[in-house]
Residue, then its C-alpha position, 0 to 999 in steps of 0.5 A: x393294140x386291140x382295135x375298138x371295135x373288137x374290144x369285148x370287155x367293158x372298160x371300168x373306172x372308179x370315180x372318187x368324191x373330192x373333199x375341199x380342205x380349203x377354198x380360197x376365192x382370190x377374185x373375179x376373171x374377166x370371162x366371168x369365171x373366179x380365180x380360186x385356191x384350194x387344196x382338194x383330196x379325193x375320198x374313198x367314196x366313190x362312183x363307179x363307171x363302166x364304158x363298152x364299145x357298141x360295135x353294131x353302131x348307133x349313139x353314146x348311152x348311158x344308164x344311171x342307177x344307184x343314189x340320187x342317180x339324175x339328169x345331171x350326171x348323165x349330162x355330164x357323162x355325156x357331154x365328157x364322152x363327147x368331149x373325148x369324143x372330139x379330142x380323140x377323132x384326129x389321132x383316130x384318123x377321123x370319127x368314123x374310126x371311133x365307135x358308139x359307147x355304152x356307159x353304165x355309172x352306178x352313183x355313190x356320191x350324192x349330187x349337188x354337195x360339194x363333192x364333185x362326184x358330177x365332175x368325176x363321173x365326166x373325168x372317168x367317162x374321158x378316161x375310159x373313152x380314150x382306152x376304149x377307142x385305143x386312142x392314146x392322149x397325154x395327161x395334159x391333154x386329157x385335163x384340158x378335154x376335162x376342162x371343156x366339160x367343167x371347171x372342176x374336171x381336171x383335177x380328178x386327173x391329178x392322181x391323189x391330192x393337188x392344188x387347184x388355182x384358175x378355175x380349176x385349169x391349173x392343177x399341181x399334185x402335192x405329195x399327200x399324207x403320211x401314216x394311216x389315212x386320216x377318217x372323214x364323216x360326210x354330213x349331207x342334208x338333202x338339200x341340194x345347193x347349186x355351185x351358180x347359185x353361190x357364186x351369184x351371190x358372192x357377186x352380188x353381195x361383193x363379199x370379201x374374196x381370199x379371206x382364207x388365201x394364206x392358210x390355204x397356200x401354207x397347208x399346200x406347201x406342207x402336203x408338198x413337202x408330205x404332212x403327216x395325217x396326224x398333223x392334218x388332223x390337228x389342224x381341223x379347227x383352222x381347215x373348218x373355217x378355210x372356206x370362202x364360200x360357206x358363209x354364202x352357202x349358209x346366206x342362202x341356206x340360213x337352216x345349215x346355221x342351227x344344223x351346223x351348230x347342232x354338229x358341232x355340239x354332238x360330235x365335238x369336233x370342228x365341221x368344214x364344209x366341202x366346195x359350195x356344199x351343203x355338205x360338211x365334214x369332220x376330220x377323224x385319225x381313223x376310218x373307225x373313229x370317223x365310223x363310231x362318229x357315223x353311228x352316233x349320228x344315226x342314233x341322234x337322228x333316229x331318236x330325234x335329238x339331231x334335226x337335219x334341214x332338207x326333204x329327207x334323211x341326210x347322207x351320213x357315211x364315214x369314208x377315208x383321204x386316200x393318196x391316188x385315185x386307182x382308176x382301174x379295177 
């Protein structure tokens, strides 16, 4: 086993985008957190993260560049390699046996969307802090280090589609689709929504929870026993709708209302919105389609037909489900 310390080439993950095909809020948890519901895929687009070991010494770093590359992702990659950092110290015979680690994270995925590249960021940063330091940790493990970094965490150690319950503690990996991967167009309007502001709302409004529960347990069930990506397609209409927390995002965000609708008319297909937004999404059977429904937007924004909310262009990019994640490049 290399030592860390002599470890040259930088470690390199890629860090997919989440798309929520359905959120279902069951209830409020004592510690103040909610129970939730959801089948969760990752995407094609994704972050990329390179970690190398400093073995002159001095102190974790990070470097961001790339997309809306900010504070709070490097936060995040931060606090994840410290996290590791912590889990990895009594299998390494204590901290000084792991050594400072410099992380470059190119960014992708836009932030505060609902995609959950923050969240992926830190899984990755985990991921390849353990390989760096040559530290060996079961999957288990390295979900409950996630877990202290963030609720969303975990699930990115699933390997492909999964079922998250709790907080997002809990995850079960379902066996995924089968045929070609289905195309996903991603709408983003620069308009950054913030998860705590959602579910502040949602308790304060004492808005309904689970509304969606059964329609997310049916389609976890059909991705465990493997649903063809055709027949997910089919169920766009009901996915688009499997979302207890849109309402609340549109309650704070009332402009998503007409833009949504806006979509709707111009792609002719149902738009759902992915974790607590504001980014909406549309189920196509290919990655051309969903390519062809990418272009028609850009035009409509250009000639001023589509009107989207927000400080600046949307992020449009046509992306695919895809069954593992493939860490490793």
């Amino acid at each position: 086993m290399t030592e860390p310390a002599r470890r040259l080439a930088p470690i390199v993950r890629t860090a997919p985008a989440k798309l929520n095909l359905t959120l279902s809020v069951v209830g409020r948890r004592g510690d103040g957190y909610h129970d939730l519901h959801s089948v969760v895929v990752p995407l094609a687009l994704s972050d990329r993260l390179s970690i190398a070991v400093l073995p002159s010494g001095g102190s974790d770093s990070l470097h961001v560049r790339g997309a809306d590359g900010g504070a709070g992702d490097e936060n995040l990659v931060l606090r994840a390699i410290a996290a590791a950092r912590a889990a990895a110290a009594p299998l390494a015979g204590g901290p000084a046996a792991l050594p400072p680690l410099a992380a470059r994270l190119e960014k992708r995925i836009p932030v505060a969307s609902g995609l959950g590249g923050g969240s992926s960021d830190a899984a990755a940063a985990i991921d390849a802090a353990f390989e760096a330091w040559a530290v060996e940790v079961p999957v288990d493990d390295r979900r409950a280090c996630g877990a202290r970094v963030g609720s969303d965490v975990p699930l990115f150690f699933a390997g492909g589609p999964a079922l998250i319950e709790g907080r997002g503690e809990r995850v079960t990996p379902l066996a995924g689709l089968a045929g070609e991967p289905p195309g996903v167009l991603l709408v983003t309007p620069a308009l950054p929504v913030r998860t705590a502001d959602v579910f502040a709302l949602l308790d304060a409004a004492h808005a309904a929870q689970g509304a969606t529960r059964l329609t997310s347990a049916h389609l976890a069930e059909e991705l465990g026993a493997g649903l063809r990506s055709s027949d997910l397609v089919d169920r766009s209409a009901v996915l688009a709708s499997a979302n207890d927390l849109a309402p609340l995002t549109t309650a704070l965000h009332p402009e998503l209302v007409p833009f949504r609708r806006a979509l709707l008319r111009a792609l002719r297909r149902p738009i759902g919105q992915s974790g607590s937004g504001p980014t909406m999404w549309a189920l196509y059977p290919s990655l051309a389609a969903a390519e062809a429904g990418a272009h028609h937007l850009r035009e409509a924004l250009a000639s001023s037909r589509l009107v989207a909310p927000g400080d600046g262009a949307p992020f449009i990019h046509a992306t695919t489900i895809v069954s593992g994640h493939g860490r490793t490049e």
